[in-house]
C-alpha positions in Angstrom: 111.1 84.4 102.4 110.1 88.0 103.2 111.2 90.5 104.9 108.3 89.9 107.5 108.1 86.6 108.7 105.0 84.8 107.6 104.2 86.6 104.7 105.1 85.3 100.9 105.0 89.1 99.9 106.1 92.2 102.1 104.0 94.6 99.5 101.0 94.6 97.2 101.3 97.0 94.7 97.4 98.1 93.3 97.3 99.5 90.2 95.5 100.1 87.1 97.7 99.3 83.9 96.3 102.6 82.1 98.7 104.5 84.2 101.7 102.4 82.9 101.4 104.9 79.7 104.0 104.8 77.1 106.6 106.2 79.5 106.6 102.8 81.7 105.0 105.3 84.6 104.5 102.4 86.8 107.5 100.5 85.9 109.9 102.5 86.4 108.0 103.6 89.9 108.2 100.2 91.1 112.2 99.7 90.2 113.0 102.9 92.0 111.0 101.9 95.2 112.4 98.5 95.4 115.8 99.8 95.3 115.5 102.9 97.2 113.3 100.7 100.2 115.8 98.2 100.1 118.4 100.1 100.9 116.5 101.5 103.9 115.1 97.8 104.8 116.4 94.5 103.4 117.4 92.9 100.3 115.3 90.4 101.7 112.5 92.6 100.7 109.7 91.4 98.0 107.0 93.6 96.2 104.4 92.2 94.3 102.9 93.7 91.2 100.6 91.9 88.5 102.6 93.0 85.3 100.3 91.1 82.7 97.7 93.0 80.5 94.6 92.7 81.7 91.6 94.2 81.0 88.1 95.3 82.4 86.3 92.3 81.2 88.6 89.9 82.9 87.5 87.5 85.5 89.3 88.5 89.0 91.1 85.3 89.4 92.8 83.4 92.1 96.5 84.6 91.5 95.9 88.2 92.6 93.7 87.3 95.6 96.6 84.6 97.0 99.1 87.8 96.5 96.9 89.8 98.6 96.3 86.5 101.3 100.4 86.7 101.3 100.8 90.4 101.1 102.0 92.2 104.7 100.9 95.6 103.1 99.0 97.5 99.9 100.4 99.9 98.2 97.4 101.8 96.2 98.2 103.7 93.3 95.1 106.1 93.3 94.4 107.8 90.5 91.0 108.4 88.2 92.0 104.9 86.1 92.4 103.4 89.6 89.0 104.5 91.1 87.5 103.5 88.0 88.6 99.8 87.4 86.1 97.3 89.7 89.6 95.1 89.3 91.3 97.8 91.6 88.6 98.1 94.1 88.2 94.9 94.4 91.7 94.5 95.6 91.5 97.1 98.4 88.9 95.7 99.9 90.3 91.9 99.5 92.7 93.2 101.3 90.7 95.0 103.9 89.0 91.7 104.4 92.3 90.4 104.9 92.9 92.4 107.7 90.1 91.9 109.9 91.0 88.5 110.0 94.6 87.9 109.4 94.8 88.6 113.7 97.3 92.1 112.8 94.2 94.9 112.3 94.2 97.6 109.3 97.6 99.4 111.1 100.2 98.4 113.4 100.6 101.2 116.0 100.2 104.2 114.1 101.1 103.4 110.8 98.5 102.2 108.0 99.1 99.2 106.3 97.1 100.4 103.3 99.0 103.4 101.4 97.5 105.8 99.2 100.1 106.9 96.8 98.3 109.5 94.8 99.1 109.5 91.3 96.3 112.6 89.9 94.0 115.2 91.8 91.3 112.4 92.6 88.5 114.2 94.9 88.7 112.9 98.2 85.4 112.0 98.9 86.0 109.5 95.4 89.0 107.8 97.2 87.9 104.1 98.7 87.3 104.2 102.4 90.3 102.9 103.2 92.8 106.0 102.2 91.3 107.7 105.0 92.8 108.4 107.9 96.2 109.9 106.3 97.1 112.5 104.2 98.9 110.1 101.5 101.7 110.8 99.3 101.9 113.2 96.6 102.7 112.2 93.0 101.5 115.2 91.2 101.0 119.0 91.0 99.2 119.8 94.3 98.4 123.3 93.0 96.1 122.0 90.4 92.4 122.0 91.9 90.6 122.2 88.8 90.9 119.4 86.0 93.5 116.3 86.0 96.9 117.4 87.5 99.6 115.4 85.3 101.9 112.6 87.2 105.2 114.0 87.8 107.2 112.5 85.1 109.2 109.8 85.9 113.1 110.1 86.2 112.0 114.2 87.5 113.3 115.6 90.9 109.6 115.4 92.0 109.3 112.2 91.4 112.3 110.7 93.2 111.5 113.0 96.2 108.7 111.3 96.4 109.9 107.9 96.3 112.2 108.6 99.1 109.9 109.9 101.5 107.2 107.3 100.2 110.2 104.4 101.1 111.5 105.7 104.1 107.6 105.3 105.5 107.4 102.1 104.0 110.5 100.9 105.9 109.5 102.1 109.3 106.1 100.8 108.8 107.7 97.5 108.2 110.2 97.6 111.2 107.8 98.3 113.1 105.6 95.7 111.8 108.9 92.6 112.1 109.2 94.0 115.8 105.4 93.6 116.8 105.7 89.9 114.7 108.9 89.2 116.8 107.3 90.4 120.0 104.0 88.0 119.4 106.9 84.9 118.9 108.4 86.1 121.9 104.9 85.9 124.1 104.0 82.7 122.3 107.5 81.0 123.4 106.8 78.1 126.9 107.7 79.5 129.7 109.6 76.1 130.3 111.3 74.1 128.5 112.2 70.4 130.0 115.3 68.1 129.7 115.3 64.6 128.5 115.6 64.0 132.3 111.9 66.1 133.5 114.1 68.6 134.7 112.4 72.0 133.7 114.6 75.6 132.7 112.7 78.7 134.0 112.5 81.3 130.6 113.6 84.9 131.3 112.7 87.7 129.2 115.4 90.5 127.4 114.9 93.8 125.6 116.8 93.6 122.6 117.8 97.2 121.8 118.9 97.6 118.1 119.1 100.6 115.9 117.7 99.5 112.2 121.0 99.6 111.2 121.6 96.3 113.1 118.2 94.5 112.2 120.4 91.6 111.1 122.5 91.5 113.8 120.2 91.6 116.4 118.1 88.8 114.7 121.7 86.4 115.0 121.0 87.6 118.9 117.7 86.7 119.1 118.3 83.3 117.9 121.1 82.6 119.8 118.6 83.5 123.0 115.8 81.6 121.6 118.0 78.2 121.6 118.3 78.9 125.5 114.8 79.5 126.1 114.9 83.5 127.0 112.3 85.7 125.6 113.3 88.4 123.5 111.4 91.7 122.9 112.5 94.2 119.8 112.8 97.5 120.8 114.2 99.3 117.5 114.7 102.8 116.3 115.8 105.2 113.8 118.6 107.6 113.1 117.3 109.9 116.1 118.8 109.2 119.5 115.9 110.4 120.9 113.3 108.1 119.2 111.1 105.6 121.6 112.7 106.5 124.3 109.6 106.7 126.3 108.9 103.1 124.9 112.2 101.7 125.5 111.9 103.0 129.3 108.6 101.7 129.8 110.0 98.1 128.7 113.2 98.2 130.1 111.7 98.9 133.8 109.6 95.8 133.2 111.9 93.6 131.9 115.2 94.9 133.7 117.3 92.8 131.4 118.7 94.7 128.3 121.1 93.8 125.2 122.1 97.0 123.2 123.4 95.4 119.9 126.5 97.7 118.8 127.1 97.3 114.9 126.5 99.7 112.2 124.9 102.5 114.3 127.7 105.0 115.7 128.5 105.4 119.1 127.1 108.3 120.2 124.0 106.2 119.8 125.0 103.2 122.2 126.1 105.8 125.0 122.9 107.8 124.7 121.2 104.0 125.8 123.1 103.4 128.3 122.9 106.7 129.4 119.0 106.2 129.8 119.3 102.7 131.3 121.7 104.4 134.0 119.1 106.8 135.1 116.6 104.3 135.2 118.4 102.3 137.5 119.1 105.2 139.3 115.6 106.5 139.6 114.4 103.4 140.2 116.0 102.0 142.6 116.6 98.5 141.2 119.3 96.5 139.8 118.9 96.4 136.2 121.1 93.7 134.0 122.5 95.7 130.6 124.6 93.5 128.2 126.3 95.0 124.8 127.0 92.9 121.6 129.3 93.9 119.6 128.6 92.7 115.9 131.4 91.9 113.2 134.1 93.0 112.7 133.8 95.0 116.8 134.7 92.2 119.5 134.3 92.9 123.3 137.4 93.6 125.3 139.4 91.1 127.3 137.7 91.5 130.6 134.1 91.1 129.6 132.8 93.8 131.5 132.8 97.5 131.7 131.8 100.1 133.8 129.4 102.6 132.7 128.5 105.3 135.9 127.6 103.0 138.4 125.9 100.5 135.9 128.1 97.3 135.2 127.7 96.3 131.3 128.3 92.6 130.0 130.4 92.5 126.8 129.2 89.9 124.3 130.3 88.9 120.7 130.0 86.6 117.5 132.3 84.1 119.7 129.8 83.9 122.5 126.4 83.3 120.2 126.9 79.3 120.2 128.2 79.3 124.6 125.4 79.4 126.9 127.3 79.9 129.4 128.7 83.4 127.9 125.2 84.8 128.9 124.6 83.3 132.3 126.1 86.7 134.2 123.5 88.8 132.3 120.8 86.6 132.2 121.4 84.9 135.6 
């Protein structure tokens, strides 16, 4: 399993095996992605790359085009060799087939799901179609304009910079890709659910605040909510307080029911939430319903409940994911 659900493979990696070179270019690329991504995503995480020797009279075959079917994005290599193989085209645009019909588009929000890492000075107007759009990222002298400008050698300070901004991108494109997946499930889910006796349970719907720090935790959450029928919608950000607060506002007005999941993420960032939720409430003249959960090893206090301004905030735990009836005062 993935890191996104659905999907065999959470990356495609296109390349053209001439710039493997004798120094393992793309080999050693690829191990220092993985772990550097992984430490920003999931060890969950899983990148596919075609390591046998092929060559340019090589029938495409069926292997590569099932890794693309599976694959949540492409990472291009673009280079001279790349623009040059028909084997490397071709698997862009299986992949831009892919997404005009896989039901997700060619980007999710803002963020490309086709990445142009750029391994030489390729003209622009020879990239493939789908590069454009975004400037890419940089894995070679950008002060070269005339000629081939040389790969930055692998195991260089360039080239790890490059990998870090490179995976931090990747990870948010992900996150953000696992949260739109999650939020689909979540609109997807009956709105009742009936008894063995014809009696039917009403589902209500809760934002599930998590910092992606937490993205485990708050999928234990979501689960727990699923088995009692409630919607859940991802709202997840980044190391900046600030981040999607105008997204998280919008959604929290409409759903007025809130879980801020408390784990790895400190708690400067838990207070700025509640913070917002308070003046929501305030502004808007409405009751909203804020819960906390405190992942492992944290544990709510013994009253349940705090006070936070004139907002009162449900304490949850690992001890209260398998009782219902934990939940009932903030989902009530």
């Amino acid at each position: 399993m993935a890191y996104l659900p659905g999907f065999e493979h959470d990356i495609f990696i296109s390349y053209s095996h001439l710039n493997e070179g004798a120094d393992r270019w793309v080999s050693r690329f690829h191990e220092r992605l993985e772990a550097v991504l992984k430490q920003h995503a999931s060890k969950e995480l899983k990148i596919w790359r075609d390591t046998r020797r092929l060559d340019g009279g090589q029938l495409f075959d069926r292997t590569i085009e099932t890794a693309i079917e599976g694959s949540g994005l492409l990472l291009a290599l673009n280079s001279h060799a790349h623009r040059e193989s028909d084997y490397c085209q071709q698997e862009v645009q299986w992949f831009c087939d892919k997404t005009n019909k896989d039901g997700w588009g060619s980007s999710i929000g803002d963020r490309k799901r086709i990445i142009n890492a750029m391994l030489d000075n390729l003209p622009f107007k020879d990239w493939h179609p789908a590069f454009s759009g975004a400037s890419g990222f940089y894995f070679h002298d950008k002060t070269v304009d005339v000629g081939i400008a040389p790969s930055y050698r692998p195991g260089s300070a360039k080239f790890r910079n490059s990998i870090d901004e490179l995976a931090i991108s990747l990870a948010l494109t992900l996150r953000a890709f696992k949260q739109e997946i999650h939020n689909r499930e979540s609109e997807q889910l009956a709105s009742d659910k009936t008894d063995g006796n014809g009696h039917t349970f009403p589902s209500s719907s809760v934002l599930l605040d998590t910092h992606m720090k937490d993205d485990d935790y708050a999928m234990e959450v979501r689960n727990a909510l699923r088995s009692m029928n409630v919607k859940t919608y991802f709202n997840q950000s980044d190391d900046d307080p600030g981040e999607s607060l105008e997204n998280f506002g919008a959604r929290l007005k409409k759903l007025r029911r809130i879980i801020i999941v408390f784990g790895n993420v400190k708690e400067s960032w838990v207070l700025h939430r509640f913070g917002v939720a308070s003046e929501i409430a305030n502004g808007e003249k409405t009751a909203l319903k804020v819960g906390v959960y405190y992942a492992p090893p944290r544990s709510k206090g013994n009253g349940g409940q705090l006070k936070i301004g004139s907002l009162t905030v449900y304490e949850l735990d690992q001890a209260d994911l398998q009782n219902p009836q934990a939940w009932q005062p903030l989902l009530g």
